[in-house]
BATI-658904 format. One record per residue (C-alpha): x, y, z; residue in one letter. Coordinates in Angstrom, 2 decimals, padded with zeros to 5 digits. Layout:
<pts>
> X_Y_Z_a
...
</pts>
This chain:
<pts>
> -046.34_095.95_-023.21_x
> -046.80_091.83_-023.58_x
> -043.10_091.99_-023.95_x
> -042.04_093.79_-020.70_x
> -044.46_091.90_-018.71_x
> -042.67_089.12_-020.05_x
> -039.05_090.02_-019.43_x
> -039.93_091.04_-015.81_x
> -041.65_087.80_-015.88_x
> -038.73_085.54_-017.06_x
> -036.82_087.99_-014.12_x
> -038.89_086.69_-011.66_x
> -038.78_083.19_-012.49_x
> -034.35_083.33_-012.68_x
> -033.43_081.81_-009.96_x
> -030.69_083.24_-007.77_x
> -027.83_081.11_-007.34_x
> -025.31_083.35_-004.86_x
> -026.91_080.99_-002.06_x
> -025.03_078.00_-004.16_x
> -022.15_079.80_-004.53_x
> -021.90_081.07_-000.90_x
> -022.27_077.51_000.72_x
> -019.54_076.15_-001.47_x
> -017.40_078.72_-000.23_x
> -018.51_077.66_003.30_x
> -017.78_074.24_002.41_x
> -014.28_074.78_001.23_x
> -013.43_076.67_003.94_x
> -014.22_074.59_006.64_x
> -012.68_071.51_004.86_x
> -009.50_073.27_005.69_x
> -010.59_072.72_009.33_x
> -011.73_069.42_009.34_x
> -009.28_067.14_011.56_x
> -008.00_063.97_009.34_x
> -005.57_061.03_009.69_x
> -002.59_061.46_007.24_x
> -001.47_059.03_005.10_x
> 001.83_059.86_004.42_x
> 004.46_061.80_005.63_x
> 007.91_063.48_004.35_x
> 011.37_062.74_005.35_x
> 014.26_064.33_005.05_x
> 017.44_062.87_004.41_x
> 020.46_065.71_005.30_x
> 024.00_064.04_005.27_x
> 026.78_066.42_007.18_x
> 029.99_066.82_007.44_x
> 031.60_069.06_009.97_x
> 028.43_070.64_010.74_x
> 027.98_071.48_007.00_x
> 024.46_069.96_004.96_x
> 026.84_068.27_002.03_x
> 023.72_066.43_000.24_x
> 020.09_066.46_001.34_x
> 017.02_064.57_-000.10_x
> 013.20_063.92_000.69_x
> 010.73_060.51_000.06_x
> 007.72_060.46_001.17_x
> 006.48_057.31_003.43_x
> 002.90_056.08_003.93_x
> 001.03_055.81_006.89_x
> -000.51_052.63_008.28_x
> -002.89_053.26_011.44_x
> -001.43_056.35_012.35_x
> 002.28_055.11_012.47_x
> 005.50_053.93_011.30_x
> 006.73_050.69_012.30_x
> 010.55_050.65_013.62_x
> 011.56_047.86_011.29_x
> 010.43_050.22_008.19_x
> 012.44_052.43_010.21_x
> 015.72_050.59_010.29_x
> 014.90_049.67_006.75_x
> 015.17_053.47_005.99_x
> 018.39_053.89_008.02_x
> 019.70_051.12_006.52_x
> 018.59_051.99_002.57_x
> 020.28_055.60_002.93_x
> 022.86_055.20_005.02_x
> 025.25_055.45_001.79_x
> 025.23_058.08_-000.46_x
> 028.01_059.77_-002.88_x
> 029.87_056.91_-002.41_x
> 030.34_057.52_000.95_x
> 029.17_055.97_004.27_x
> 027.45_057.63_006.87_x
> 026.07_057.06_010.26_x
> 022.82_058.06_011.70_x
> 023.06_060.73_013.96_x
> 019.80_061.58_015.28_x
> 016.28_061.53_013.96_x
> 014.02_064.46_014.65_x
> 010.03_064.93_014.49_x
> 007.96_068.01_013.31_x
> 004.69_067.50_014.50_x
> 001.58_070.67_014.59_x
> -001.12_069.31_016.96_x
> -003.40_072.03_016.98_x
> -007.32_071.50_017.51_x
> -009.51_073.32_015.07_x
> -010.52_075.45_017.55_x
> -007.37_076.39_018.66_x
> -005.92_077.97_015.64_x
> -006.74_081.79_016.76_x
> -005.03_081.26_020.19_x
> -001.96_080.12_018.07_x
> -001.48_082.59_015.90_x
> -001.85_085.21_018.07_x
> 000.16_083.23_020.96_x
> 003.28_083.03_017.72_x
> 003.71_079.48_019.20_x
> 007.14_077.80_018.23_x
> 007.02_074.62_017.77_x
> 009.69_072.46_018.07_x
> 011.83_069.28_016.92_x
> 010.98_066.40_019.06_x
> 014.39_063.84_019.25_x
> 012.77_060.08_018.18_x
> 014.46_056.89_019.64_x
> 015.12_054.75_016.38_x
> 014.07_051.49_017.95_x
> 010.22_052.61_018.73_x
> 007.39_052.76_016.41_x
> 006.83_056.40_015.40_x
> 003.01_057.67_016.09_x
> 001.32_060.38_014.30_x
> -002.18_062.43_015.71_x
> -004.94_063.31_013.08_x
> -003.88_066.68_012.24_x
> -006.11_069.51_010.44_x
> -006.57_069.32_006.48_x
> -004.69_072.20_005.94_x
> -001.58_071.42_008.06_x
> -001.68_067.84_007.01_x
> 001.88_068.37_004.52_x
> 003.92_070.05_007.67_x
> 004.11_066.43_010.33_x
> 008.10_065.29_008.81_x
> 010.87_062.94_010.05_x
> 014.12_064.45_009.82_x
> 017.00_061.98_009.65_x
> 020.13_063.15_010.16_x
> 023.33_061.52_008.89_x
> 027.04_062.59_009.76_x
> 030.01_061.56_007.41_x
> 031.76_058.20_009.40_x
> 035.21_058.59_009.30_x
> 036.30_056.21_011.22_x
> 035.52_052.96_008.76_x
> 037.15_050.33_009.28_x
> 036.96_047.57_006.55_x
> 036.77_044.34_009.58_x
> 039.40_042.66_008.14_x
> 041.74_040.53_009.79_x
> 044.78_040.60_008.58_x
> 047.76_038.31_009.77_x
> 050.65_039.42_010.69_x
> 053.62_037.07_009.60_x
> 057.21_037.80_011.98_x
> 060.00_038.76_009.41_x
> 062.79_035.83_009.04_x
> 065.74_037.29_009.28_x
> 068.55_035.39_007.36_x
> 071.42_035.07_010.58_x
> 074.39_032.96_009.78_x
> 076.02_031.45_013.10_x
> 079.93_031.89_013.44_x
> 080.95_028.90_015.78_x
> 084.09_029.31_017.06_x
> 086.34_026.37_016.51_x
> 087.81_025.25_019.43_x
> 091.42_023.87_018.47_x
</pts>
């Protein structure tokens, strides 16, 4: 008897820990919610040729106040500009961005929003929003690079006339 009224003692005294276990859950969840800055970003390097993707690569670029200065910008155009030991030019550059408020994610989804490719102009600095924790890996920089053809080397060459050897006949006058 000393020993049940212990056990349902000991029972008693347990605590109950789903109430730890059910916050955390809360906690996690609504982390994925929570708006932050980003500190990097992805960007993807396609090279084309013809309107085929011949080569494609991604680096990922930090994030200083919320955006990417155009001279890091040029300094990326510039650094991958050449690749398979071939030249390419810049065709466009194209933002993904998501800016959807926490409390607009419902709306959203049930809306099937599209979002779409913004064109950037290579000479501005690039600005990205705080973006939700969970969509914080989808903001990207596309640039786009099409095979230059037309390379010319900016040489000058000279062009020297041909001498041509003429002999003169003179006529002698007698």
């Amino acid at each position: 008897m000393i020993i049940n009224n212990y056990k349902l003692i000991i029972m008693e005294l347990e605590l109950d820990n789903s109430w730890i276990e059910n916050y955390t859950k809360n906690i996690e969840t609504q982390s994925f919610f929570l708006i932050e800055p980003l500190k990097y970003i992805t960007i993807f390097f396609i090279y084309i040729n013809k309107n085929k993707i011949i080569f494609y690569h991604k680096d990922k670029v930090t994030i200083q106040d919320k955006v990417i200065k155009n001279l890091k910008i040029l300094n990326l155009i510039e650094k991958h500009k050449n690749i398979q030991l071939k030249q390419f030019k810049l065709k466009e550059i194209l933002r993904f961005k998501l800016n959807i408020n926490n409390r607009e994610i419902e709306k959203f989804i049930k809306n099937n929003n599209k979002n779409k490719l913004e064109k950037i102009n290579i000479y501005k600095d690039i600005y990205f929003e705080d973006t939700i924790n969970i969509f914080k890996n989808l903001p990207c920089l596309y640039f786009i690079y099409e095979l230059n053809e037309n390379i010319s080397n900016n040489r000058t060459s000279k062009i020297m006339p041909k001498k041509h050897n003429i002999t003169k006949k003179y006529n002698k006058i007698t």
